[in-house]
DSSP file (Angstrom, degrees, kcal/mol; ACC not computed):
  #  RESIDUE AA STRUCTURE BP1 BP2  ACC     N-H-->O    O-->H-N    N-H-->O    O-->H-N    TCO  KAPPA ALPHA  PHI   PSI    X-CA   Y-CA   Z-CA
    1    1 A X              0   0    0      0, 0.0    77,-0.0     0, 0.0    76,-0.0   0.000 360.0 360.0 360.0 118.0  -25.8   91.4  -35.3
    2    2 A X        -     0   0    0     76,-0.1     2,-0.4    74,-0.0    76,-0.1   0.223 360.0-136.0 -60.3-143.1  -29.2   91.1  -33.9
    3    3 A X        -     0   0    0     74,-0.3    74,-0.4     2,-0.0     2,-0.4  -0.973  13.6-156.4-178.3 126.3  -31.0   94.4  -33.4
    4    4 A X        -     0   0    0     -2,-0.4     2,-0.4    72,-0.2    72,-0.3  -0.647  12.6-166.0-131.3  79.4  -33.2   95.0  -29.7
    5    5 A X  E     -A   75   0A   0     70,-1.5    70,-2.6    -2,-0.4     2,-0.4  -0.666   6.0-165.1-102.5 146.3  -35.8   97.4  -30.1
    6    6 A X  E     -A   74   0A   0     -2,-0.4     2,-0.3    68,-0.3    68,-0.1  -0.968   7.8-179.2 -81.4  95.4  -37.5   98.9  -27.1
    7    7 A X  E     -A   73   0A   0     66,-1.2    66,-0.6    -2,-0.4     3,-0.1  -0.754  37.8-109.4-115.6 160.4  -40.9  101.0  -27.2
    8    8 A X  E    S-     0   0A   0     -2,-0.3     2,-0.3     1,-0.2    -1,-0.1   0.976  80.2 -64.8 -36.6 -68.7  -43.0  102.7  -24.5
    9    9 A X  E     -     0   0A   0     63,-0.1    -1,-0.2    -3,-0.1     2,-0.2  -0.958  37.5-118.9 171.9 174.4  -45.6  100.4  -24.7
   10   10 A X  E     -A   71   0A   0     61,-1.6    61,-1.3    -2,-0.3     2,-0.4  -0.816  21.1-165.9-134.2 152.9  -48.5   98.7  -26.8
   11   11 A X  E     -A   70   0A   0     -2,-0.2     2,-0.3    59,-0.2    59,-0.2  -0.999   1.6-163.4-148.9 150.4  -52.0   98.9  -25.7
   12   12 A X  E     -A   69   0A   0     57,-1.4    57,-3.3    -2,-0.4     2,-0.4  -0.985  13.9-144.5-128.4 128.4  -55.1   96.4  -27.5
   13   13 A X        -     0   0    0     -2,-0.3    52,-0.3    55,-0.2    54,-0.1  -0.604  49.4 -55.3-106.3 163.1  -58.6   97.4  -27.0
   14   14 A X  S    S+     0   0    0     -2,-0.4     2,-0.2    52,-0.1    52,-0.2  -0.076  89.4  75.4 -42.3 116.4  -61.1   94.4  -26.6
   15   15 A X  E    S-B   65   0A   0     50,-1.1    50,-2.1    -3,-0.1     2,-0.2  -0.931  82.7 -69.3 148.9 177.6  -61.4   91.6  -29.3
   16   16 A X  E     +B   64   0A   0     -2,-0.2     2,-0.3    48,-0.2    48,-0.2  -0.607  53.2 172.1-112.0 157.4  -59.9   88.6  -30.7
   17   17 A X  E     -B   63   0A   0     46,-0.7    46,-3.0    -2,-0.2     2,-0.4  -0.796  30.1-125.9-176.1 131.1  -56.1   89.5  -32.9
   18   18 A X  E     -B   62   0A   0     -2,-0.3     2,-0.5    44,-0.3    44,-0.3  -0.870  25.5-164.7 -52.2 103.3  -53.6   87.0  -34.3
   19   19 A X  E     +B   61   0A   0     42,-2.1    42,-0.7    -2,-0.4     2,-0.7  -0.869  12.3 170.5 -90.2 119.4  -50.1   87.5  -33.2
   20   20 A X  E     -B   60   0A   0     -2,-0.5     2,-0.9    40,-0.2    40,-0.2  -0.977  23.2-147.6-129.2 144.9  -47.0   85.9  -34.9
   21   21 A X        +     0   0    0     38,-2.3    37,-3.4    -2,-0.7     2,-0.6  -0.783  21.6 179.0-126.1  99.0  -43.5   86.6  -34.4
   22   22 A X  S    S+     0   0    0     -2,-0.9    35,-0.1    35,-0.2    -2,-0.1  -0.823  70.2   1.1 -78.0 102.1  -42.0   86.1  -37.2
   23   23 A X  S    S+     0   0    0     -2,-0.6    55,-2.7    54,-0.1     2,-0.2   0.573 122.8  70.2 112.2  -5.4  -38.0   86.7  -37.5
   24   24 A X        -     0   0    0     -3,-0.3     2,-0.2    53,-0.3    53,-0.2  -0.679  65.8-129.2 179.6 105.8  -38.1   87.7  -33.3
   25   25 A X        -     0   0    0     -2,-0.2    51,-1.7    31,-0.1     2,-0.6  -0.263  26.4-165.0 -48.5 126.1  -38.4   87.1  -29.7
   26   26 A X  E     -DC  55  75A   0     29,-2.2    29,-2.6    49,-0.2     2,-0.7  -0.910  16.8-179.7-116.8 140.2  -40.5   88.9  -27.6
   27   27 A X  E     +DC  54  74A   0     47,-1.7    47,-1.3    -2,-0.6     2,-0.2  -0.793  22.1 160.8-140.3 113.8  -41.0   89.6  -23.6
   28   28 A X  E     -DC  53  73A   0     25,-3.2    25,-2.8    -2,-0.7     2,-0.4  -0.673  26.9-150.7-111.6 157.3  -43.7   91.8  -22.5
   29   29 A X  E     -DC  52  72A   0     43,-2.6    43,-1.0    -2,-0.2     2,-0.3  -0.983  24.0-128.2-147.2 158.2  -45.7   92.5  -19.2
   30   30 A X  E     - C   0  71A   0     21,-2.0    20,-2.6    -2,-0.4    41,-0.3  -0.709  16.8-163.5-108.3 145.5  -49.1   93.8  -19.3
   31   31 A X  E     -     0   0A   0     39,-2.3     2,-0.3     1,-0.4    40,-0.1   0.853  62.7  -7.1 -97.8 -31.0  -49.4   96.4  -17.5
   32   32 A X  E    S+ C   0  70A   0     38,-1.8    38,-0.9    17,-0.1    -1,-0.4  -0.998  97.6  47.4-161.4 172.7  -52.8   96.7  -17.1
   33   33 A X  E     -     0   0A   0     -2,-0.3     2,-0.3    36,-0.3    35,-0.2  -0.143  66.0-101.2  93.3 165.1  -55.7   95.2  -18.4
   34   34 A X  E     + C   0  67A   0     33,-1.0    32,-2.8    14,-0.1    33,-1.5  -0.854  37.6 156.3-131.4 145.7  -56.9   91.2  -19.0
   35   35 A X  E     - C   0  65A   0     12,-1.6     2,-0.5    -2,-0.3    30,-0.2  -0.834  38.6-120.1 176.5 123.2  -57.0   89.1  -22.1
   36   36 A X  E     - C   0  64A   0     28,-2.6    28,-1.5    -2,-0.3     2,-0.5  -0.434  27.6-153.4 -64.9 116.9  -56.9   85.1  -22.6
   37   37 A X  E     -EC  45  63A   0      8,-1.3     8,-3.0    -2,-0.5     2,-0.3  -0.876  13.3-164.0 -93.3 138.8  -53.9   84.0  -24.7
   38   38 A X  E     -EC  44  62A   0     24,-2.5    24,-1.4    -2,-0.5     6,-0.2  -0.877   7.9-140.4-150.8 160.5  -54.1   80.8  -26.7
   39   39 A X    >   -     0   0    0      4,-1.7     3,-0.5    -2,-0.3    23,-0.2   0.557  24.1-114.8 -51.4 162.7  -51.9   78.6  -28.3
   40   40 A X  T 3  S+     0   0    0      1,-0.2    21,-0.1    21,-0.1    19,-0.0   0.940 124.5  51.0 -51.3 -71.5  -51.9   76.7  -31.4
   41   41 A X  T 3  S-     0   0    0      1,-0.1    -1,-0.2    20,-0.0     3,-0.1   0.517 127.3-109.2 -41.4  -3.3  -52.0   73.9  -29.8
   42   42 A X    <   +     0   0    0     -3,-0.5     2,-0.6     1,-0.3    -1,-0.1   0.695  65.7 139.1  70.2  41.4  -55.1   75.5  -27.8
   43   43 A X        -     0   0    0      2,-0.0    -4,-1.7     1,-0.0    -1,-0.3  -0.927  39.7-142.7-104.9 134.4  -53.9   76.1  -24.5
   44   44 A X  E     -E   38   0A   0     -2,-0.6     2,-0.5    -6,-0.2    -6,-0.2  -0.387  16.9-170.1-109.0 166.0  -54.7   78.9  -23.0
   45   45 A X  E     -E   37   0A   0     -8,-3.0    -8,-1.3    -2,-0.2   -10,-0.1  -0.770  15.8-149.3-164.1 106.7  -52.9   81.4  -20.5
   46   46 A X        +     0   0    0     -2,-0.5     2,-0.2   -10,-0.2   -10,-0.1  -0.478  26.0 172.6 -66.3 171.9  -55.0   84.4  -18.6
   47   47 A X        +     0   0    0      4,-0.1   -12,-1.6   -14,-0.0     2,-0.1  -0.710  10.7 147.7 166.8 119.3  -52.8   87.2  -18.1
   48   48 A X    >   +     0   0    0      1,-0.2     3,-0.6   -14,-0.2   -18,-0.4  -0.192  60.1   5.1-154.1-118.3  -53.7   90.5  -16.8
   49   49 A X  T 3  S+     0   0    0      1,-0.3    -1,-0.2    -2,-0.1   -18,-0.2  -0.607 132.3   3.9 -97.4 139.8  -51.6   93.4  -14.5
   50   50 A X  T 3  S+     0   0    0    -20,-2.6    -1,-0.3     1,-0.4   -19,-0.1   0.128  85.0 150.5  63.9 -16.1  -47.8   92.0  -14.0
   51   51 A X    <   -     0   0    0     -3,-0.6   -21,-2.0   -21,-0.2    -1,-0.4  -0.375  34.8-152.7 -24.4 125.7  -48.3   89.3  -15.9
   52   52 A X  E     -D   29   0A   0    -23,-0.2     2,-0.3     2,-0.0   -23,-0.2  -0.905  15.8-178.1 -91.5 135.2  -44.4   88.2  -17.8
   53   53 A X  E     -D   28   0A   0    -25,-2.8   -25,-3.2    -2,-0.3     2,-0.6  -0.956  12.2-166.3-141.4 137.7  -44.8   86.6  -21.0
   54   54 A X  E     -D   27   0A   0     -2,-0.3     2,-0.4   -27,-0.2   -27,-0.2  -0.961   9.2-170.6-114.1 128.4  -41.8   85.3  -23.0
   55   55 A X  E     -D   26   0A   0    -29,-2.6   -29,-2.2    -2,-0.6     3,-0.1  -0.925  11.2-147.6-120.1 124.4  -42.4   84.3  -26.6
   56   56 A X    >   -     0   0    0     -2,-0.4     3,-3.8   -31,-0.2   -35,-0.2  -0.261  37.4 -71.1 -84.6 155.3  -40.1   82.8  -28.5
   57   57 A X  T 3  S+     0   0    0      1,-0.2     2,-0.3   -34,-0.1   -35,-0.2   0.017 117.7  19.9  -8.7 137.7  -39.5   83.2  -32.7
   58   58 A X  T 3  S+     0   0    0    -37,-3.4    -1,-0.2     1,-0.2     2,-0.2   0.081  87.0 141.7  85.2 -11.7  -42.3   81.5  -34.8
   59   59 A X    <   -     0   0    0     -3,-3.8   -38,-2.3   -38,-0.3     2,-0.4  -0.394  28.3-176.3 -88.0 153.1  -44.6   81.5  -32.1
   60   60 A X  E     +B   20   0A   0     -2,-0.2     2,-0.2   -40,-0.2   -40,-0.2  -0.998  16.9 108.9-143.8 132.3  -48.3   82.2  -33.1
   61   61 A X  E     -B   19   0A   0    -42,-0.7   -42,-2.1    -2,-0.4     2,-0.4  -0.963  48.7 -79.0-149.9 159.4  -51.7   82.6  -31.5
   62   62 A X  E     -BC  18  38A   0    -24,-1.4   -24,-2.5   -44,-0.3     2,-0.4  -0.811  20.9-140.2-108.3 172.3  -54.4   84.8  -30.6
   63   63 A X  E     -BC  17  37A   0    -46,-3.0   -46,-0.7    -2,-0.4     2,-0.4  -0.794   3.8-155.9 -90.3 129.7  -55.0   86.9  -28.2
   64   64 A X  E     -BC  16  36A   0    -28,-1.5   -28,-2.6    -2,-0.4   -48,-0.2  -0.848  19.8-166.2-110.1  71.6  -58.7   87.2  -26.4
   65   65 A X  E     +BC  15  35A   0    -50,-2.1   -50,-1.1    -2,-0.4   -30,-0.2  -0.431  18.6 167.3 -87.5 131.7  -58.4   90.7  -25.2
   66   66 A X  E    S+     0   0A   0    -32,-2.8     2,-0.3     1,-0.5    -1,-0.2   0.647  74.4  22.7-123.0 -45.5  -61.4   91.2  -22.6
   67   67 A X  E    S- C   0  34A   0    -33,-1.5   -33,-1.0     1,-0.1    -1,-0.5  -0.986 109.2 -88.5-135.9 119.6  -60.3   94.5  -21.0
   68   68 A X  E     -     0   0A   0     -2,-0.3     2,-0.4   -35,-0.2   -55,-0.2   0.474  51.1-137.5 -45.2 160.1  -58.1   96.6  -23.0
   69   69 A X  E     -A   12   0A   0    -57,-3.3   -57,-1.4   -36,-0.1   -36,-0.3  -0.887  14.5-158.1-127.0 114.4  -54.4   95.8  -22.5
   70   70 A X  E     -AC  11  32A   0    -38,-0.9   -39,-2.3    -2,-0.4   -38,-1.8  -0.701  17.5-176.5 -69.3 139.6  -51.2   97.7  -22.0
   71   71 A X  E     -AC  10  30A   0    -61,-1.3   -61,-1.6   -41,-0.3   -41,-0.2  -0.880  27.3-165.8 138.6 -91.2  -48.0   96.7  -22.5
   72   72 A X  E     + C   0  29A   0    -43,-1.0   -43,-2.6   -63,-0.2     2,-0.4  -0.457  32.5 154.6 -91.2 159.2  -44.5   97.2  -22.4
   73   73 A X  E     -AC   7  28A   0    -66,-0.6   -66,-1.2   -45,-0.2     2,-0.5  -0.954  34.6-135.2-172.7-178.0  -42.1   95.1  -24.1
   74   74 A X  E     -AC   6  27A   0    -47,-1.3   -47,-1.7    -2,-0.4     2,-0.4  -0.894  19.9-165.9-135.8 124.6  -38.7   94.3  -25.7
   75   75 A X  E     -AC   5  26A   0    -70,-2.6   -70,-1.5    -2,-0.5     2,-0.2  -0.799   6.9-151.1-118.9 133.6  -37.9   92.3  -29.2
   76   76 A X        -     0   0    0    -51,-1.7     2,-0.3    -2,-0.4   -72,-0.2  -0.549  16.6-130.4 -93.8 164.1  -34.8   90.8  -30.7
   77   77 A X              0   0    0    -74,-0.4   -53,-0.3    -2,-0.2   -74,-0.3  -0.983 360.0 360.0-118.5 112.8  -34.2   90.4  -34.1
   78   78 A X              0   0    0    -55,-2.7   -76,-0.1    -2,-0.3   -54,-0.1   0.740 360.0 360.0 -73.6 360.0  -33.1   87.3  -35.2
């Protein structure tokens, strides 16, 4: 049975960070703050307050956090 956890929220101060999700989907909105996502492939995606972002299992990039960022989100287990 997968497994769905739910937290307050996540907050990233200003900097570059690696993400993967290994083993799990995630979909967060930021709640506040701005920060450049890109891809492996190198594509980028700005994102700042109400931003949705759905990332599926395996996917891996960093984040280019400009102005700290909140927030919330929710992850499956595969």
């Amino acid at each position: 049975m997968n497994s769905i956890v739910v937290p307050d929220a996540s907050t990233a101060g200003p900097g570059p960070f690696t993400a993967v999700r290994d083993g799990y989907h995630e979909v967060c909105q930021i709640l506040s703050g701005r920060a450049t996502i890109v891809g492996q492939d190198g594509t980028t995606q700005e994102v700042g307050p109400g931003s949705t972002l759905v990332m599926p299992a395996g996917r891996q990039g960093e984040w280019r956090v400009h102005e700290t960022v909140r927030k919330t989100y929710v992850t499956t287990r595969l």
